[in-house]
N, CA and C of each residue as an Amber inpcrd file, in Angstrom:
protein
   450
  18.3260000 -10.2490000 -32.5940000  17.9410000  -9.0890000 -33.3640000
  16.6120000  -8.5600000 -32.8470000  16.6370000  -7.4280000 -33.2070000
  14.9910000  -6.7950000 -32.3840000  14.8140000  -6.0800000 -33.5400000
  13.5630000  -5.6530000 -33.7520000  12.6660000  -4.5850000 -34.5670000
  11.8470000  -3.2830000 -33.8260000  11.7770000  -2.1600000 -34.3960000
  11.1370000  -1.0660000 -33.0420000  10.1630000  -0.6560000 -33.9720000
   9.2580000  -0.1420000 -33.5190000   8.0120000   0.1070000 -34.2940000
   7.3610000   1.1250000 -33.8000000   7.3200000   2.4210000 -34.1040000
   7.2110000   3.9870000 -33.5690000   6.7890000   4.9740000 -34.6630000
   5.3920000   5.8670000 -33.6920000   4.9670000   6.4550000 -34.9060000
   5.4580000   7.7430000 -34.0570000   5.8940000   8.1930000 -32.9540000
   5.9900000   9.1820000 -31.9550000   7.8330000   9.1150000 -31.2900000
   7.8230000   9.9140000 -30.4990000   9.2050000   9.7980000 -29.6800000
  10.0200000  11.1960000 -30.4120000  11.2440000  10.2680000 -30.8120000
  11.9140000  11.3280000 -32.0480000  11.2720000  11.2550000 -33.0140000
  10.8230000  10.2100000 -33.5130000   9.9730000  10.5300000 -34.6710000
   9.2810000  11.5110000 -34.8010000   8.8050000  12.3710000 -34.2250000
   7.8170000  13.1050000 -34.5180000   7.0460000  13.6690000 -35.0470000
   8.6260000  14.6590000 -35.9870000   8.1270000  14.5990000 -37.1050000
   7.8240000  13.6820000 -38.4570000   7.6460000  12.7540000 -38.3150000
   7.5020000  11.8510000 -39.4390000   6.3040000  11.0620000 -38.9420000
   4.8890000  11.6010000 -38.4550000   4.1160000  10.4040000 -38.0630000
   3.1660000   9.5960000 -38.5110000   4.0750000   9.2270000 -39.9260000
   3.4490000   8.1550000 -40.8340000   4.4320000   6.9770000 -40.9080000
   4.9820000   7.0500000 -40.2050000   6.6840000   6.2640000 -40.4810000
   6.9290000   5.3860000 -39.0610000   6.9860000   3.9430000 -39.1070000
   7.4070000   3.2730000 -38.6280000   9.0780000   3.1380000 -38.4300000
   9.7640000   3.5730000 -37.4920000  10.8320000   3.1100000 -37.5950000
  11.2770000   1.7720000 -37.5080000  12.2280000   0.9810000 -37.4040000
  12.8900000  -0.5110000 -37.1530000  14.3590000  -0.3780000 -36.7150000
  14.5990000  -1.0490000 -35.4280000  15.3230000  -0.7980000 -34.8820000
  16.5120000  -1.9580000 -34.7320000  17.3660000  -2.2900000 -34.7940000
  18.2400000  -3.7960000 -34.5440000  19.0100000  -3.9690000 -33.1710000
  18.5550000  -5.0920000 -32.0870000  19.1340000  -4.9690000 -31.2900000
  19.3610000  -6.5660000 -30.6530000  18.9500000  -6.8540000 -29.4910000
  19.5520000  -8.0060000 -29.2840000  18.1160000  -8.5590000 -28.7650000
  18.6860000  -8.8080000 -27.0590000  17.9130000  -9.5630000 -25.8020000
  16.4850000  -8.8670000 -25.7090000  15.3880000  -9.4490000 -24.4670000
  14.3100000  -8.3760000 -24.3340000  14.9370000  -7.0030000 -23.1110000
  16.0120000  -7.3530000 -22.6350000  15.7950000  -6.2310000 -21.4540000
  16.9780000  -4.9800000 -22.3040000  17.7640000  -5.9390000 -23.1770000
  18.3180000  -5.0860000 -23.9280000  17.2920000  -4.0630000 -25.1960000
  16.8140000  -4.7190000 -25.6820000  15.7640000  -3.9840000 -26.7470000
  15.2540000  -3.1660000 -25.6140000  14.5530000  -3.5640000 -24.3770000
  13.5970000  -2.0530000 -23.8820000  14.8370000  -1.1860000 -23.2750000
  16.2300000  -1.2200000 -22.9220000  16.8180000  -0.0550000 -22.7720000
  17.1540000   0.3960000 -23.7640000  17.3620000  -0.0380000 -25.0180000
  17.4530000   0.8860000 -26.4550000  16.2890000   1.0660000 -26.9390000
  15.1320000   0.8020000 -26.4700000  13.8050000   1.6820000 -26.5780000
  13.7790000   3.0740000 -25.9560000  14.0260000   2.7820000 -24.9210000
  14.0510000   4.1170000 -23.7370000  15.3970000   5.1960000 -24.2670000
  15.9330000   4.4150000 -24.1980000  17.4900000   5.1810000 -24.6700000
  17.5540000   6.2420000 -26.3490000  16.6040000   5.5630000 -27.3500000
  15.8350000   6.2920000 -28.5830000  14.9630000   6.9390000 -27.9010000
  14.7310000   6.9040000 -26.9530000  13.3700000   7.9660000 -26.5550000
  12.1000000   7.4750000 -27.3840000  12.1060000   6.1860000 -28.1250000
  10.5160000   4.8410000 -28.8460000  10.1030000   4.8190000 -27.3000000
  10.4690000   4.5060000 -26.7110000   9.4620000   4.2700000 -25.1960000
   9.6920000   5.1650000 -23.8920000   9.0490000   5.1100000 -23.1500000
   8.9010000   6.3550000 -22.6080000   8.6340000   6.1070000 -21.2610000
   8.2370000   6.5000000 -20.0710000   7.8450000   5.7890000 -19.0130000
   6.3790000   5.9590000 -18.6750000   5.8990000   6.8180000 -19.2930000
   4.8550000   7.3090000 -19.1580000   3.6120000   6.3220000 -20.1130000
   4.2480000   5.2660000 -21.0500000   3.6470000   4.2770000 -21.8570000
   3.1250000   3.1290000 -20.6660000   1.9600000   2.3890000 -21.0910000
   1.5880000   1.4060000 -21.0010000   2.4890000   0.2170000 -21.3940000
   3.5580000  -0.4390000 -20.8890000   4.2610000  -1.5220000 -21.5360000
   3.4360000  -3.2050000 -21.3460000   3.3650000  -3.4960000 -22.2060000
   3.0210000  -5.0100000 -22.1740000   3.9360000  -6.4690000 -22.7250000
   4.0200000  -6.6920000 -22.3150000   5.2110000  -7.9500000 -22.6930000
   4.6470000  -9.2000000 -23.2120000   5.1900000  -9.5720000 -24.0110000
   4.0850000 -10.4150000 -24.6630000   5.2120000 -11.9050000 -25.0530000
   5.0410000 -12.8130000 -24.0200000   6.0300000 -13.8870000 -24.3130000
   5.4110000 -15.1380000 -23.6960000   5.2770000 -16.0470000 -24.9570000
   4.3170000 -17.0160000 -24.9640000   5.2150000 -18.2280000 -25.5930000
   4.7360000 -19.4730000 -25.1340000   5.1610000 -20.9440000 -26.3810000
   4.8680000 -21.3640000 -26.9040000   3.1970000 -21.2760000 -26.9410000
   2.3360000 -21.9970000 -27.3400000   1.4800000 -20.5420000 -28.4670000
   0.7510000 -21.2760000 -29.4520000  -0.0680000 -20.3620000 -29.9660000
  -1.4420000 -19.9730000 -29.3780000  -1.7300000 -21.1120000 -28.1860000
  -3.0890000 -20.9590000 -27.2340000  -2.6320000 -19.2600000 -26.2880000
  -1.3060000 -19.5710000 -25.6960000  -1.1740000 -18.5800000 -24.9870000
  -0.6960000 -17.5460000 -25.9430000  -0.1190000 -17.2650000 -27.0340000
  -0.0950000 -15.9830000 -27.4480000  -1.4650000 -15.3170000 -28.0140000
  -2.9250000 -15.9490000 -28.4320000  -3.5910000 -15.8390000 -28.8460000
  -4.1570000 -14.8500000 -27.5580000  -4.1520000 -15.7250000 -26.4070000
  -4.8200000 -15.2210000 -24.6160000  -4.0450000 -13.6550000 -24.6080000
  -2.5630000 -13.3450000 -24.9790000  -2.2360000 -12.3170000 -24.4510000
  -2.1670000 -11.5670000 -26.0160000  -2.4540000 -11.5460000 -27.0230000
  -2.5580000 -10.7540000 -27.8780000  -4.2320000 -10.3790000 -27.3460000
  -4.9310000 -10.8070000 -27.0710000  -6.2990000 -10.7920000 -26.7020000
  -6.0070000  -9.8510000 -25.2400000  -5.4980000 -10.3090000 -24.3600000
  -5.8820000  -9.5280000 -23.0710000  -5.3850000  -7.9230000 -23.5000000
  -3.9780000  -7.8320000 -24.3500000  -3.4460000  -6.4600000 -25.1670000
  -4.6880000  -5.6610000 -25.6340000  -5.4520000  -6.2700000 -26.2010000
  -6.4910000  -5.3730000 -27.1560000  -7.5140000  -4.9040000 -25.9520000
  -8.0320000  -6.0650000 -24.6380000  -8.9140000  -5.7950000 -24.0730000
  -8.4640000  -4.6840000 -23.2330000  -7.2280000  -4.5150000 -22.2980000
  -6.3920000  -3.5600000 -21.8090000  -6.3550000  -1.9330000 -22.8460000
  -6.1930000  -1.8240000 -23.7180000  -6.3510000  -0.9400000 -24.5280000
  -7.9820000  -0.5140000 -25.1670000  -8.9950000  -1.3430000 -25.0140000
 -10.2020000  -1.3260000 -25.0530000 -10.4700000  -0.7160000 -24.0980000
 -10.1260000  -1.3340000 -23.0170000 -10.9010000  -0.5790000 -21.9560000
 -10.0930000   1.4000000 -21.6090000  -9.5290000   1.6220000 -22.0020000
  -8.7680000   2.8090000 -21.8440000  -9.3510000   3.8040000 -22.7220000
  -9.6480000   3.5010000 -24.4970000  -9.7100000   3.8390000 -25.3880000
 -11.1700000   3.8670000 -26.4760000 -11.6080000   2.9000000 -25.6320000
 -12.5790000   1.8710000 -26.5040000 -12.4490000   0.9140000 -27.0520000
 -13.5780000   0.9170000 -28.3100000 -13.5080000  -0.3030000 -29.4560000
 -12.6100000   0.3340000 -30.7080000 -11.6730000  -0.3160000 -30.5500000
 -10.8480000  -0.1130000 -31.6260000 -11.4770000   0.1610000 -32.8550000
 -10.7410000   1.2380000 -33.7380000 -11.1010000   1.3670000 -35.0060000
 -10.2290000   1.3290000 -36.1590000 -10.5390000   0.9620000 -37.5570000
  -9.5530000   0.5720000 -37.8940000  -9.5460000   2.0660000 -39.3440000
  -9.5200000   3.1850000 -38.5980000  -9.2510000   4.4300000 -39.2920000
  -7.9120000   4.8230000 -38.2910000  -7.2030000   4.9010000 -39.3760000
  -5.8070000   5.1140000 -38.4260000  -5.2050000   6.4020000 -37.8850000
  -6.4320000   7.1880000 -38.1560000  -6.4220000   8.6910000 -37.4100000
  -7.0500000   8.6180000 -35.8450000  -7.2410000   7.4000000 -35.8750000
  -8.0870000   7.2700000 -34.3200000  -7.5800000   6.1930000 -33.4760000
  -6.5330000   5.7660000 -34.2040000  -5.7760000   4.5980000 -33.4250000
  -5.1040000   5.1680000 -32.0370000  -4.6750000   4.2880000 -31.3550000
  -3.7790000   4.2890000 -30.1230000  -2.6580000   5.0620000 -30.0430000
  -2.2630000   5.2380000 -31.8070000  -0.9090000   5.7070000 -31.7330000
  -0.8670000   7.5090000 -32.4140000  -1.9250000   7.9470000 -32.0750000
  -2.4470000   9.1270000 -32.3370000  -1.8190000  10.4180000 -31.4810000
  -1.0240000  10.7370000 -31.8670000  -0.3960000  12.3750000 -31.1640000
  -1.7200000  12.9540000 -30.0970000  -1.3730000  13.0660000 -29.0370000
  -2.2520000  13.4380000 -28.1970000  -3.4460000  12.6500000 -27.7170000
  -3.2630000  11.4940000 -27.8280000  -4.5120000   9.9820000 -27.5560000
  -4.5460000  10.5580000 -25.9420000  -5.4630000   9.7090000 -25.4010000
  -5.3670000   9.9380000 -23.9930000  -4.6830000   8.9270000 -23.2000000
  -3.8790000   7.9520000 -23.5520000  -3.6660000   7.4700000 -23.0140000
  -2.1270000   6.4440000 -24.2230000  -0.7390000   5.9850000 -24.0480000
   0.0570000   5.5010000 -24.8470000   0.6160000   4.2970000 -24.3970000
   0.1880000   3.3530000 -25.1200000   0.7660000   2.0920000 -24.9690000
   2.1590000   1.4950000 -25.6780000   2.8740000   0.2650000 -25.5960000
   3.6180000  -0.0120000 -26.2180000   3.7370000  -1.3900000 -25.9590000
   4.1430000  -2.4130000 -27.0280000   4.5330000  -4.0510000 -26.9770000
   5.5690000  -4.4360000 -26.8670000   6.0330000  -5.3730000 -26.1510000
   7.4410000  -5.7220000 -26.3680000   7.1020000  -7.5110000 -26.4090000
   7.9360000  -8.0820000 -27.7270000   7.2770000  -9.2240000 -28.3010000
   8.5170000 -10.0300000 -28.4960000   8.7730000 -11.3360000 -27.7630000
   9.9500000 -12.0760000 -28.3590000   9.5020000 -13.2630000 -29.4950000
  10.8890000 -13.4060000 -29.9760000  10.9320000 -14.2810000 -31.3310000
   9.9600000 -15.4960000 -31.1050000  10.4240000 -16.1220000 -30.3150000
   8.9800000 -17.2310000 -30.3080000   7.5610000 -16.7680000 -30.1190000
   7.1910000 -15.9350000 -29.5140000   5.7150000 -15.5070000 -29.8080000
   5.2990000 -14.6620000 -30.9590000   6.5680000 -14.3570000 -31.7570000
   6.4860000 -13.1510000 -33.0280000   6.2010000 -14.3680000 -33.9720000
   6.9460000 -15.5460000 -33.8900000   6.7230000 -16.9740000 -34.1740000
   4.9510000 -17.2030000 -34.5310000   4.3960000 -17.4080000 -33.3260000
   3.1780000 -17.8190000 -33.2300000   2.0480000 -16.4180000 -34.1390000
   2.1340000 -15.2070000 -33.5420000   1.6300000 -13.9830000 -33.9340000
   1.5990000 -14.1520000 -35.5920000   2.4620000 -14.2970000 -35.6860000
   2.4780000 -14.5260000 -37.5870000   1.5220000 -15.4560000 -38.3110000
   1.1410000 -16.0990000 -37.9180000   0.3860000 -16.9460000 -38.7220000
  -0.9190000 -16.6480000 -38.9950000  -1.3110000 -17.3730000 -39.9240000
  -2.6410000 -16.3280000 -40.4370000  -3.9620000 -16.4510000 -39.4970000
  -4.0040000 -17.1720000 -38.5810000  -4.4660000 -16.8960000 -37.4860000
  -4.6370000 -16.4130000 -36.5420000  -3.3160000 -15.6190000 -35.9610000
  -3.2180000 -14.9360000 -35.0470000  -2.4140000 -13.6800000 -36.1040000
  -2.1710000 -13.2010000 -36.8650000  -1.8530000 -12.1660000 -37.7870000
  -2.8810000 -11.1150000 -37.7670000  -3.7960000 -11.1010000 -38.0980000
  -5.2540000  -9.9690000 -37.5180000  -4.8560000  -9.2240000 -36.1450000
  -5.0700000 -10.3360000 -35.1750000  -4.7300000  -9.6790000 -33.9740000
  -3.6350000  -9.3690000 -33.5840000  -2.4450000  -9.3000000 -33.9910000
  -0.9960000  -9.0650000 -34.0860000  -0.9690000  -7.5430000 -34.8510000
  -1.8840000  -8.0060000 -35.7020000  -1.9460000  -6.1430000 -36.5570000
  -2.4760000  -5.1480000 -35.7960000  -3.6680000  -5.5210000 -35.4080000
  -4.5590000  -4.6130000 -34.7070000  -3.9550000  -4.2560000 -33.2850000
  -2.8990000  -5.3300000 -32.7150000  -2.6650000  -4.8590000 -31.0980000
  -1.7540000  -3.6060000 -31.9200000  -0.6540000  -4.0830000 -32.3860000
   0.3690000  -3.7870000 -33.1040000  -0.0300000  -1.9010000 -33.5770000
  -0.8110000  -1.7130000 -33.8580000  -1.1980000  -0.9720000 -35.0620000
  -2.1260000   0.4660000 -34.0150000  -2.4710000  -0.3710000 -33.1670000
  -2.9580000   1.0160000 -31.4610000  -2.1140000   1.5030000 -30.7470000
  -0.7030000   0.5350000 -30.7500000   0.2740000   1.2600000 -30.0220000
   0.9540000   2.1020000 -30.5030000   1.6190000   3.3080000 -29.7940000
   2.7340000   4.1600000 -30.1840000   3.7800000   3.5440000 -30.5930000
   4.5010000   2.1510000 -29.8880000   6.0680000   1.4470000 -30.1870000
   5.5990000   0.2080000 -29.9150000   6.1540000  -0.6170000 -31.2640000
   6.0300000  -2.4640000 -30.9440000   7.5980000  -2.6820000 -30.7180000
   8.1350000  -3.1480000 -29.7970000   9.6700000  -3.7330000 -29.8410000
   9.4860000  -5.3700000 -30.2260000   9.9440000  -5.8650000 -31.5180000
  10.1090000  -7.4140000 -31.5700000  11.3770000  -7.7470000 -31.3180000
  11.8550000  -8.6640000 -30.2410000  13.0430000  -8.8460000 -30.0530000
  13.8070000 -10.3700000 -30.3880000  14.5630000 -10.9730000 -30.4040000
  15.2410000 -12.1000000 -30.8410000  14.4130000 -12.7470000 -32.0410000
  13.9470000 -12.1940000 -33.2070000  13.4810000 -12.5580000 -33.7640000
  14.7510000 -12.7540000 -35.1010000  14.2070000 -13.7030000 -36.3160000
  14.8460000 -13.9450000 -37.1610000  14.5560000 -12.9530000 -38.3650000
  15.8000000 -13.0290000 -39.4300000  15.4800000 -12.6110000 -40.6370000
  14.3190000 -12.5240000 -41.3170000  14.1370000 -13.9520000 -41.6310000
  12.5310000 -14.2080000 -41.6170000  11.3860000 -13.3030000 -41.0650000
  11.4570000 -13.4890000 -39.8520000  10.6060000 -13.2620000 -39.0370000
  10.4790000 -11.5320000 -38.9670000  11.6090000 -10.6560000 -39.2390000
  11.5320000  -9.4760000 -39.7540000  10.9010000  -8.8250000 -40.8200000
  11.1160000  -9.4940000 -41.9380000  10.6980000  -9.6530000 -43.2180000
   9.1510000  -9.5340000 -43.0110000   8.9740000 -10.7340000 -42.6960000
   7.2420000 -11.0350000 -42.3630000   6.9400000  -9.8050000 -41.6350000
   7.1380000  -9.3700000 -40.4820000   6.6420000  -8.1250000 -39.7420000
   6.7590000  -7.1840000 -40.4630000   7.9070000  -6.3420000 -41.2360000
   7.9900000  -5.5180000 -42.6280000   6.6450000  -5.6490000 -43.3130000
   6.2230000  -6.5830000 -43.6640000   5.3660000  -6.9280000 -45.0950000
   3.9240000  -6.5470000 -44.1690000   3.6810000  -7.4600000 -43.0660000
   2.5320000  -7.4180000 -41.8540000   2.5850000  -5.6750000 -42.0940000
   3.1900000  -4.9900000 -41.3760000   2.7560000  -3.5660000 -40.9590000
   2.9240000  -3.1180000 -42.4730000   3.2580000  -2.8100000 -43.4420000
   3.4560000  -2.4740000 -44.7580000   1.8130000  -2.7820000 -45.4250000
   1.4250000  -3.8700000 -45.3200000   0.0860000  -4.2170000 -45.6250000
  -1.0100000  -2.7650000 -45.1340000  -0.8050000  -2.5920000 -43.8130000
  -1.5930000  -1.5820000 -43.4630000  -1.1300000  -0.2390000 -44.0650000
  -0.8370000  -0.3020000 -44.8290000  -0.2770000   0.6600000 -45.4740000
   0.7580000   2.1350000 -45.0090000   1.4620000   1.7620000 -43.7970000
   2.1180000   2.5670000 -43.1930000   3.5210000   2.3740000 -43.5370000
   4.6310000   3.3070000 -43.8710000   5.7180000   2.9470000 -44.4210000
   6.9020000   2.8660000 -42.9060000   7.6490000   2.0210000 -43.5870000
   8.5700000   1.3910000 -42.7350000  10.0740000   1.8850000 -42.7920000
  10.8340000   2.5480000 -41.8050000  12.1260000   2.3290000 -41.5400000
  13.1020000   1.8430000 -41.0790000  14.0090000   1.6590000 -41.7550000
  14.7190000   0.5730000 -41.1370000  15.9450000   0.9930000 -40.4780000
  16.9410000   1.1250000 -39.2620000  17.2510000   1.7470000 -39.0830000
  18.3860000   0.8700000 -38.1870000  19.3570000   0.6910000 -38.6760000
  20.8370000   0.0100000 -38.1320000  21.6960000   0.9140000 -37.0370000
């Protein structure tokens, strides 16, 4: 199962609205990214697939510094985020179930929000029920509403 996470694309008009997307594998989720027109080629893609919580911590971290350096210091007014209509620059995540695994916990959850929350599209892919749920509630917290979309 995958999740898509888009404030731009078709969305457009709606850019308060997270969509959620259901799909399978990672190479499958990024051609039904591209294929929704959620990702684009012109995005920054980062892949984010880890086993350990040491290494998802390193690449949720190198995500923010990569987008730091493009953008700045992140802010957490969401009119100035990453995922801002006309930013100078558009990123996107693509995150499998075992590192969506690690990302969740209330340790690495901050930085899971914040990478999460600069990009235009998060793709979570082979992730569980569970593990959907939790990401629902995660981006919902920031107060951005969520679609779900079969």
């Amino acid at each position: 199962m995958c999740l898509f996470f888009s404030v731009r694309g078709s969305w457009a008009s709606y850019p308060d609205l997270f969509p959620i997307c259901l799909g399978d594998k990672l190479q499958t989720a990024i051609e039904i990214g591209y294929s929704c027109n959620l990702l684009k080629n012109d995005m920054d893609l980062m892949i984010l697939s880890a086993s350990t919580p040491e290494q998802t911590r390193s690449q949720l971290e190198a995500g923010l510094n990569k987008i730091a350096s493009v953008l700045g210091p992140p802010t957490w007014d969401r009119r100035k985020r990453g995922f801002v209509p006309g930013a100078q620059a558009s990123f996107a995540v693509v995150i499998d179930g075992e590192t969506l695994r690690h990302a969740l916990t209330p340790e690495l959850k901050p930085l899971f929000l914040n990478l999460g929350t600069q990009c235009e599209t998060v793709v979570c892919c082979r992730v569980s029920p569970a593990q959907k749920a939790l990401t629902v509630n995660l981006v919902s917290s920031f107060l951005i509403p969520v679609i779900l979309i079969f």
